[in-house]
N, C-alpha and C positions, 0 to 999 in steps of 0.2 A: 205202808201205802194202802193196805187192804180196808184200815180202820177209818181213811178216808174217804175211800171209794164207797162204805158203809155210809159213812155219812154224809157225804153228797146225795147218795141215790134214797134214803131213806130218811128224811128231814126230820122225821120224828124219833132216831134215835139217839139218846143220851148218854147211853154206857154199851161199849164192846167188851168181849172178853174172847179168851179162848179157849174154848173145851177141852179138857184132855184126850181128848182123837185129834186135834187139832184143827177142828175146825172152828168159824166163828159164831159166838148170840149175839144178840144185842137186847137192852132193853127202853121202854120208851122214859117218859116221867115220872111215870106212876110206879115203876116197876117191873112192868108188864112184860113178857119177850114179844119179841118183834118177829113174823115171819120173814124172813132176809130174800130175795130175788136174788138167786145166783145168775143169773144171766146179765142183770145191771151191773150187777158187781164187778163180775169179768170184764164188760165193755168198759167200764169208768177206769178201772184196774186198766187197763190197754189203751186209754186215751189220757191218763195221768203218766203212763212212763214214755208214751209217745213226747209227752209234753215237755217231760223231763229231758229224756233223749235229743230234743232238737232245742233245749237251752244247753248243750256240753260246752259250746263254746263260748258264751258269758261264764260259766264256772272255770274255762281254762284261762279266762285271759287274767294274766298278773299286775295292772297297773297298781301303782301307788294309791296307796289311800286320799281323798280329795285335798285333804291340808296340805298334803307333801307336793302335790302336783301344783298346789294356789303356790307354797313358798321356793319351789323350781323356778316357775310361772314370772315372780316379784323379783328373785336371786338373778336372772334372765334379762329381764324391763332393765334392773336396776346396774347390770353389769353393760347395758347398752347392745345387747346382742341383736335387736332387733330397731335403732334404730333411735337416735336422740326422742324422733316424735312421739314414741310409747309412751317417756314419759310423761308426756301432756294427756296419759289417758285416764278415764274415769278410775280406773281400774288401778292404774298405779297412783296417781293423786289423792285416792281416799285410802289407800291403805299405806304410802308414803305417810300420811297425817297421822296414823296411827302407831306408826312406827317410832315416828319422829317424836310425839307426848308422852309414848313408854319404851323408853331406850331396855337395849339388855343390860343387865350386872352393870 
C-alpha cells in the first residue's frame, strides 16, 4: 500500500524500493532519487486503507459469479416459477433462441 501511496502523491516516481533500514526511495525517469514527503504519504497511506476499510463488505459478500446467476435466473423463467408471462420476456426469448440452435450433447 505504501508503494501506492508513493505514487499517487509523487506522480513522477517510476521505481520504489526498500532500503535495508527499511524504509522507502524512489526514483524518477531518469534515475534520479526522488525526495519522498513523508507526511503525503502517511495521509494517502490513511485515506487508502480508510478506503479499503469501508469496501469490507463488497469483499465479504459471496454471490455467484454473473453466468451462474444469468443460468439460475433462465433455469427459474424456464421452470415457470415466476409466472407463464416471463416467458414472453426479452430476456428469456433471446436466450430461449439460443438455447434452442445449440442444444447440449
Amino acid at each position: 500500500m505504501i508503494d501506492i501511496a508513493i505514487r499517487n502523491t509523487h506522480s513522477f516516481v517510476v521505481t520504489t524500493y526498500v532500503n535495508t533500514d527499511g524504509t522507502y526511495s524512489a526514483l524518477d525517469n531518469d534515475g534520479n532519487a526522488v525526495t519522498l514527503d513523508q507526511s503525503l504519504i502517511t495521509a494517502e497511506v490513511n485515506r487508502l486503507q480508510t478506503e479499503y476499510d469501508n469496501n469490507q463488505y463488497q469483499r465479504d459478500r459471496n454471490y455467484a459469479p454473473t453466468g451462474d446467476q444469468l443460468d439460475m435466473l433462465w433455469h427459474s423463467i424456464d421452470a415457470g416459477e415466476f409466472g407463464d408471462t416471463a416467458k414472453q420476456s426479452e430476456f428469456y426469448t433471446a436466450n430461449k433462441a439460443v438455447k434452442d440452435a445449440n442444444p447440449k450433447g
